[in-house]
N, C-alpha and C positions, 0 to 999 in steps of 0.2 A: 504494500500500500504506500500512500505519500509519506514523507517521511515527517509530515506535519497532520494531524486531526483534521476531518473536515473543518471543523468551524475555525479553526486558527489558519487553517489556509487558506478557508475566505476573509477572513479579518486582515492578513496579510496583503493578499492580493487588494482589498481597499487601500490600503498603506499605499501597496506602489501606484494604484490609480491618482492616486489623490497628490502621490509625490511628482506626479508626468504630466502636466497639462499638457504638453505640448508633446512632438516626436524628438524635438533636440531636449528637453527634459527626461522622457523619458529611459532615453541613451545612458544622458547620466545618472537614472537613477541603476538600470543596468551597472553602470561600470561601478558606480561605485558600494554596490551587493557585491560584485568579482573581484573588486579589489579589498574589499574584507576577507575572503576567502581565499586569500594569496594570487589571486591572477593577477599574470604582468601584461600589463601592455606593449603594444606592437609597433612602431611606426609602418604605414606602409613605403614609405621615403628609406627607409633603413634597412641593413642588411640581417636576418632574422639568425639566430642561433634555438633548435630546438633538440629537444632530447624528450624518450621516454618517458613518460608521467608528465611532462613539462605543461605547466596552464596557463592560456592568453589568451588576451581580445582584442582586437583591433575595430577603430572607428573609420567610417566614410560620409563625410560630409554633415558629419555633426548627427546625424538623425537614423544612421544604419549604423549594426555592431553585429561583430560574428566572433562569438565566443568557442574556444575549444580548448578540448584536454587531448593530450600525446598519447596513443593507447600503448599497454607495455606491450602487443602480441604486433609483430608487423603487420602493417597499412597493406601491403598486395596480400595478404593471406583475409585480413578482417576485413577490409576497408572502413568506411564514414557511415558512424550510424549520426543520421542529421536530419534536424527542428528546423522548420522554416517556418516563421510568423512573419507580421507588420506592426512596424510602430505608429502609423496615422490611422487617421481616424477621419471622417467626414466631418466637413462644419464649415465654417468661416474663416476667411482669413484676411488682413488687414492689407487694403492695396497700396502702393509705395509713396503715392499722396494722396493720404484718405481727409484731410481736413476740410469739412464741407461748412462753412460758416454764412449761419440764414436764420433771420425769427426766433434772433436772439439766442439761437442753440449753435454747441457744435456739434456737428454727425461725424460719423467714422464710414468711409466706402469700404467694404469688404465684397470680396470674391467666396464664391460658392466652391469650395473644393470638393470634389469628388461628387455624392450622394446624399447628402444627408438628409432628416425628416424635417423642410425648414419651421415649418408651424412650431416644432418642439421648443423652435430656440426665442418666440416671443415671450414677455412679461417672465421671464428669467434672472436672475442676478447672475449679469457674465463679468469676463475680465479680458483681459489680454496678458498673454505669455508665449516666450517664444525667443527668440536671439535678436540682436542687435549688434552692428557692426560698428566699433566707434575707432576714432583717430587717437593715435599716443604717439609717442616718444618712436617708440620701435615700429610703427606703422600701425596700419589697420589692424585690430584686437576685437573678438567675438567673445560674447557676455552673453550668458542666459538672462532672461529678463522677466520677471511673473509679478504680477498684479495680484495680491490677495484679497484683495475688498473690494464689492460688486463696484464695478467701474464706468460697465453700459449696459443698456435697455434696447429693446424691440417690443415697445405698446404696441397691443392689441388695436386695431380701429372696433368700438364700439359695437355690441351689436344693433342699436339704432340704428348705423349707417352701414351695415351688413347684415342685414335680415334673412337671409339665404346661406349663412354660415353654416349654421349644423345641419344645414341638406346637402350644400354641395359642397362644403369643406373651406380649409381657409386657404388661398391661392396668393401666393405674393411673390410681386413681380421684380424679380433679380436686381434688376439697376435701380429699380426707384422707391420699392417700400422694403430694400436690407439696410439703409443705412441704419448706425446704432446711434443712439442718444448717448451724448460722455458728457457734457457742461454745458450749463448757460453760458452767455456769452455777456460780455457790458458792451456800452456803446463804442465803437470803434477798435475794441478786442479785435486782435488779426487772429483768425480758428487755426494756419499752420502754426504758426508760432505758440500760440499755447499748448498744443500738440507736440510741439517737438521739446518746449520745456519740461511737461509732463515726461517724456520717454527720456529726457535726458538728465534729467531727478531722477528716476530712478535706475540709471544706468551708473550715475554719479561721475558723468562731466558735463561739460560744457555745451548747449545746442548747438554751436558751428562745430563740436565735434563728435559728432551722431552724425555718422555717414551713409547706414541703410538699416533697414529691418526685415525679419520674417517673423511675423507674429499672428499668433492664431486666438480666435474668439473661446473662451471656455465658459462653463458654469463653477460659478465659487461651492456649490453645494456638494458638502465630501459624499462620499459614496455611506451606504449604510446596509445594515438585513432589516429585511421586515419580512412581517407574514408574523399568523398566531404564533408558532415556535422559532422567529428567525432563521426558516428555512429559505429566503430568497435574498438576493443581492440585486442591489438595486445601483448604478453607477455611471456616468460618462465614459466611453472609450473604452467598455467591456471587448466592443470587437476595436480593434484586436488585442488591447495590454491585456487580455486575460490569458491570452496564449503563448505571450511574451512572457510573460507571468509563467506561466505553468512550464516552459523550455527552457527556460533561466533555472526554476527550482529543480527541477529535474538535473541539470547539468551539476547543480552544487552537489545535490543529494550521492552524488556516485563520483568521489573524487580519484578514483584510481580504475579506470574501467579498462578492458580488455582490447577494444576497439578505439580508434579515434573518434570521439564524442565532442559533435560542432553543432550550439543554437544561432541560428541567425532570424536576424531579424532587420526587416526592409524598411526604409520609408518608400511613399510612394504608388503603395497597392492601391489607393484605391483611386489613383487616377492613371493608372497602367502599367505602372512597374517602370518605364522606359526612360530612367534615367543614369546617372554613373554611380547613382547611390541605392539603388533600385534592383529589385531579383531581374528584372530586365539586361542589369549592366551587368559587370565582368567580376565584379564584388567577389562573389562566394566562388567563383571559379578561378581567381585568381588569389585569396586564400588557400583551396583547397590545392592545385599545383605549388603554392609554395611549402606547403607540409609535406606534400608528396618530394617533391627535392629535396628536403631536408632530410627524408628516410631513405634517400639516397636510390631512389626509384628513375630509373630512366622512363622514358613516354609509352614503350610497353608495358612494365609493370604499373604505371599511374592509369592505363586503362583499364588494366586488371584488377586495380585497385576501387574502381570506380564502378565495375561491372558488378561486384560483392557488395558497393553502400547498399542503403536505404535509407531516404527522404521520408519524412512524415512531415507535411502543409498541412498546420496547423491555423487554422479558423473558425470562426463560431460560426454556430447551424442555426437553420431556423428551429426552434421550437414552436411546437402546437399550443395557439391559440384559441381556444376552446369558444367565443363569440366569435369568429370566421369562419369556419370549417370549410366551406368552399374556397380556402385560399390554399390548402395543403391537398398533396396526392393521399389517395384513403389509407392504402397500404404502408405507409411512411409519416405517422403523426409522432413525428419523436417528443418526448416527454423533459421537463425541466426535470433535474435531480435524478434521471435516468441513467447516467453517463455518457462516457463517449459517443460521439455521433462518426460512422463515417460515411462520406458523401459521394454519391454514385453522378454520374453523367452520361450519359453516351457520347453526346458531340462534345466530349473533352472538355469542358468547360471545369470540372475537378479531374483529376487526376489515375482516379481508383481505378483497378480493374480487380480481376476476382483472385489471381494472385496475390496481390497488395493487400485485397481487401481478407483473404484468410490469412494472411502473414498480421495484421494488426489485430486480426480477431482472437489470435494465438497470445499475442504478446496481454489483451484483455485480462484472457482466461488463466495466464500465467500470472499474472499482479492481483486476480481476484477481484476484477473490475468488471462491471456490465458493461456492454456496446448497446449502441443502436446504427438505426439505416436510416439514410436520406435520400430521396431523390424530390425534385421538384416538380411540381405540378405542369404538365403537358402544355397546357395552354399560357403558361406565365414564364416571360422570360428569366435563364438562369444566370445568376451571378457569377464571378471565376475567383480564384486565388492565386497565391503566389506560385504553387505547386505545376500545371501544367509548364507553366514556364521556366523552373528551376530544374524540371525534371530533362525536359526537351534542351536545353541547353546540358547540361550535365549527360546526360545518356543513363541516367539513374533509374531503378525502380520506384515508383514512390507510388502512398497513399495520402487521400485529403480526408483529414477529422477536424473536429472542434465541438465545443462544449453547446449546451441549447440557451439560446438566448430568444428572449422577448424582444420585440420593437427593437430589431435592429435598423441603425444610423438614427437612432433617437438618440438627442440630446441626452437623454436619463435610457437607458437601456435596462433592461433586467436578467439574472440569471440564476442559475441553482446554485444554495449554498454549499452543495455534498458534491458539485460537480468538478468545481477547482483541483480538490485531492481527487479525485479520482485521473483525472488528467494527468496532475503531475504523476500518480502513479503510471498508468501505461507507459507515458513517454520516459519515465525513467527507467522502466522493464527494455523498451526500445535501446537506451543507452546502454542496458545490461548485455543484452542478444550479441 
């Protein structure tokens, strides 16, 4: 089983939610769980030295990390048993000059990133968090940046002047009703400039030397259980830190494993992978050949090497919603607190086939973990993950699981409290294999 209780593993996993508002947050909070547990870090600029048992992680672009242990049985006999997750998250994000100053208020413009539920994110206590680029002495220097106390709004329009709201939903139009409310304004207040004072208070220099940002919209409100017995998990950016979450503890939980054991994890998923920080780019392939070098594998045995992993794309599934039922296929109503899900496709949209899919089934039954099945309803288009594409690039075998989550790309997402450990457990049996 996990090497944590259900309940302290979902207590846990809120901890790191709460500590990642963002994808370059929760990098760091990554790195610095691994760097408790002895991991060293990597430059990818620098010339690597690894050995047997040896633990490290290496960052790309602030918001992707791919963490691995040295296995002590050689890489062409075991190969990579390997976690593939994301660290973003759909929502909002702050455009490069969002200061819209009008009617006495200042707005913030933000860009819609990926998918998210936008209704979820009105009359919300949000913030801003995320990195900023500032001028020094030694040049351009990157800072995380997080906003703890509610910052900005997205009021509701009334339903006096939306009467048609709970029939046909709330509908809000991208460029003109996302801007956020951050400040009033006084009479001839310039809205950049109080804008860049704020960011640069709390970057703590100077506005002429605040020279970019990437910052994303969050909810101040920490993650919590509810339900009569605090059997549910309720929280921002369950998909995906829950899986980040879950292939991180996994990785700690097995410090000396037999095989080389790599968690990565992408930004980027969920507006396509295809960047240099992304399971799209060269990231984990370019990790995993240099481990393979270092055990001193020429290009035959690093394929031989690669022909023996096994990927597990790790993401959250849909769970059954019991007031829709025509939204799920009959056969496939996975349950919160059920455990693992794994997710089937045909047109490859995950990754599974029926090898994969009884190689994870094993690893279940071994850790004393339930599974369940997923496929998607016929008629409703199917989501993807990072998997098809990690696998296709790679030449790997792999399966796509993930935990059941409610109202997934909500603002507040919900999931099973018993499902976290059970996750970390599989995927650490997986580490074990």
């Amino acid at each position: 089983m996990s090497p944590l209780p259900a309940r302290a593993a979902a207590l846990d996993l809120i901890d790191f939610i709460d500590a990642s508002p963002s994808p370059w947050h929760a990098v760091a909070s990554c790195a610095q769980r691994l760097s408790a547990q002895g991991f060293m870090r990597l430059d990818e600029g620098e010339r690597w030295q690894l050995t047997p048992g040896s633990r490290h992680y290496v960052v790309r672009g602030g918001s992707s990390i791919i963490a691995f242990v040295v296995g002590s049985e050689p890489l062409v006999e075991q190969g990579f048993r390997i976690v593939g997750a994301h660290t973003d998250s759909p929502g909002l994000r702050v455009k490069p000059r969002p200061a819209l100053g009008s009617d006495g208020l200042l707005r913030l413009a933000v860009e819609v990133y990926g998918g998210p539920i936008l209704a979820t994110f009105t009359d919300r206590d949000l913030s801003l968090a995320g990195r900023v680029v500032v001028n020094s002495e030694a040049g351009p220097q990157t800072r995380l940046l997080r906003f703890d106390q509610p910052l900005l709004r997205l009021p509701n329009l009334a339903i006096h002047m939306n009467r048609e709201v709970n029939e046909k939903g709330l509908k809000l139009d991208k460029q003109t009703e996302l801007p956020l409310i951050l400040a009033g304004l006084g009479d001839g207040e310039d809205a950049e400039a109080c804008l860049r004072r704020l960011l640069a208070d709390a970057a703590d220099v100077e506005p002429g030397e605040l020279l970019s940002w990437e910052l994303a919209v969050y909810d101040v409100q920490g993650g919590s259980l509810w339900g009569a017995a605090d059997e549910f998990v309720a929280a921002s950016r369950l998909d995906n830190l829950a899986s980040c979450h879950a292939a991180l503890s996994a990785l700690l939980a097995n410090p000396q494993p037999q095989a080389t054991t790599v968690t990565a994890c992408f930004d980027h998923e969920e507006v396509g992978s295809e960047s240099a920080a992304g399971a799209g780019g060269s990231f984990v392939a370019d990790v995993l050949t240099r481990i393979a070098a270092q055990a001193g594998l020429d290009e035959e045995d690093r394929r031989r090497s690669l022909a023996r992993s096994f990927l597990v794309s790790a993401d959250m599934a849909h769970a059954y919603q019991p007031n829709f039922p025509s939204a799920y296929e009959p056969g496939h109503k996975v349950l919160v607190n059920g455990g693992p899900v794994i997710k089937s496709n045909a047109n490859h949209r995950y990754t599974t086939d029926a090898e994969t899919a009884a190689r994870f089934i094993a690893l279940c039954a071994k850790a004393g973990v339930p599974c369940q099945h997923y496929a998607h309803r016929g008629n409703l288009g199917c989501g993807s993950t990072i998997g098809p594409i990690v696998a296709a690039r790679l030449g790997i075998a792999s399966v796509d699981v993930g935990s059941p989550l409610w109202a997934m790309h909500s603002l507040r997402e919900s999931a099973g409290a018993d499902d976290q450990a059970w996750m970390i457990a599989a995927l650490g049996e997986h580490f074990a294999s």
